[in-house]
C-alpha positions as CSV (number, residue, x, y, z in Angstrom):
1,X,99.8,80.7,11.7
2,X,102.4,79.0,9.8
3,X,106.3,78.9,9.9
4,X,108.8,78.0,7.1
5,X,112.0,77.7,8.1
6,X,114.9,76.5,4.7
7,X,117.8,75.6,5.2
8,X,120.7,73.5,2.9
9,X,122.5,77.0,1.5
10,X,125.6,77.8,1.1
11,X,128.9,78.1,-0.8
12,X,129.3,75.8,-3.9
13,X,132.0,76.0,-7.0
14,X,130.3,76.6,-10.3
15,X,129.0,73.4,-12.0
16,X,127.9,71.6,-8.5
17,X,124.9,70.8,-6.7
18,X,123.1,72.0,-3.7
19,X,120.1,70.7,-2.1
20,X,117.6,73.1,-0.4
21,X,114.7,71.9,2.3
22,X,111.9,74.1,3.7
23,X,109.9,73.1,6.7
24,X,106.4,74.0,7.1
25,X,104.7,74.0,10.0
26,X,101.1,75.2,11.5
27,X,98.0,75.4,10.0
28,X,98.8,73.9,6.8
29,X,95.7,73.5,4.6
30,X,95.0,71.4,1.4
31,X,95.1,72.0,-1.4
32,X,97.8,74.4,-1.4
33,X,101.0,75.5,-3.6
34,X,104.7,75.7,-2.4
35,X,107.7,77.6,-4.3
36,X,110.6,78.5,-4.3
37,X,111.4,82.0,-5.2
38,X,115.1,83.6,-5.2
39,X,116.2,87.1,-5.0
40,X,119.7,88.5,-6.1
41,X,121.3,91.6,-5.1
42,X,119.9,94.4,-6.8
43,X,117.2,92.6,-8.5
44,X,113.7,91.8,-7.9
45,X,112.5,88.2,-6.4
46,X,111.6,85.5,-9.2
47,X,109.7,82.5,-8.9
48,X,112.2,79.2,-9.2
49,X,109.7,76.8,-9.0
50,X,106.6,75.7,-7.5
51,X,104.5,72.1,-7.0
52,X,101.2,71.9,-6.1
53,X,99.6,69.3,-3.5
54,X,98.8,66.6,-6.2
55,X,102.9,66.8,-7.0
56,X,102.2,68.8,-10.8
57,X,105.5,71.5,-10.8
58,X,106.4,74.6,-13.0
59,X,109.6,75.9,-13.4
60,X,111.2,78.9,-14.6
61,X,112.9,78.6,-17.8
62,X,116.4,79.7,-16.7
63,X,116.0,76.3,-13.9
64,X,114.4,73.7,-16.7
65,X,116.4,70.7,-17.0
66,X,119.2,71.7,-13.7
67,X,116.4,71.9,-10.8
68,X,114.2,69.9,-9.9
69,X,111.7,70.7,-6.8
70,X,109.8,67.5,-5.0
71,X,107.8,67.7,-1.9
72,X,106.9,65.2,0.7
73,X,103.2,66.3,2.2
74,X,103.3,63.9,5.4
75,X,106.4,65.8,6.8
76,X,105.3,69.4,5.0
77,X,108.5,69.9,3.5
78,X,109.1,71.1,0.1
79,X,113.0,70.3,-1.4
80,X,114.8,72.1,-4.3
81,X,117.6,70.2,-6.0
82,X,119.8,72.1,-7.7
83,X,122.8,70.9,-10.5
84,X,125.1,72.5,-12.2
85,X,124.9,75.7,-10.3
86,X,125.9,78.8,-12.4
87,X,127.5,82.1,-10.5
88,X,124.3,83.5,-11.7
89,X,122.2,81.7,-9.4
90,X,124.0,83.3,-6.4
91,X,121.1,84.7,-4.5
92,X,119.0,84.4,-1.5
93,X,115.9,81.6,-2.1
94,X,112.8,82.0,0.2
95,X,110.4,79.6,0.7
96,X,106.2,80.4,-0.6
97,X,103.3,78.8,1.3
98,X,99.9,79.4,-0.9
99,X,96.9,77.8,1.0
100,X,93.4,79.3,1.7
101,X,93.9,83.1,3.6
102,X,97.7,84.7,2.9
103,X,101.0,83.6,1.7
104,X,103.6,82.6,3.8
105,X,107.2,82.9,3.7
106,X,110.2,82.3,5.0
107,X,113.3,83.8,5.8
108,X,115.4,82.6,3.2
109,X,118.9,80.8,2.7
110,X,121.6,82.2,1.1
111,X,123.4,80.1,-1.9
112,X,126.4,81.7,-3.3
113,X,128.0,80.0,-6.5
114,X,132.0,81.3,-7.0
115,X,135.0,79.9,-7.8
């Protein structure tokens, strides 16, 4: 079993920065794939961005340039950096585990961007 547990959410005024940290723990296999997806009110989830063991990422287009997503495999936790935070961004971001067997998530951390 694994757990992922984020946390680093929460209020911030259009045009600042947040930092986002997910925890893994359990059976965590190599290689494996960790995101960050996000899903507003009313809308579907989307993939934010993802990195792979070996450190490669991909990021949607709407995050290019203002995220950036790191990991650090010793401690199994996966960070998403986030500048200049639009209201559009508001929404809750879950954590993805994608090893060997099924995907793994967790329970999410709410980031709100207003004024």
């Amino acid at each position: 079993q694994v757990q992922l547990v984020e946390s680093g959410g929460g209020l911030v005024q259009p045009g600042g920065s947040l930092r986002l940290s997910c925890a893994a723990s359990g059976s965590i296999f190599s290689p494996n794939v960790m995101g960050w997806y996000r899903q507003a009110p009313g809308k579907q989830r989307e993939l934010v961005a993802s990195i792979i063991s070996e450190g490669n990422t991909n990021y949607a287009d709407f995050v290019k340039g203002r995220f950036t997503i790191s990991r650090d495999n010793a401690k199994n936790m996966v960070y998403l950096q986030m500048n200049s935070l639009k209201p559009e961004d508001t929404a809750v971001y879950y954590c993805k585990l994608n090893q060997r067997g099924p995907d793994y998530w967790g329970r999410g951390t709410l980031v709100t961007v207003s004024s």
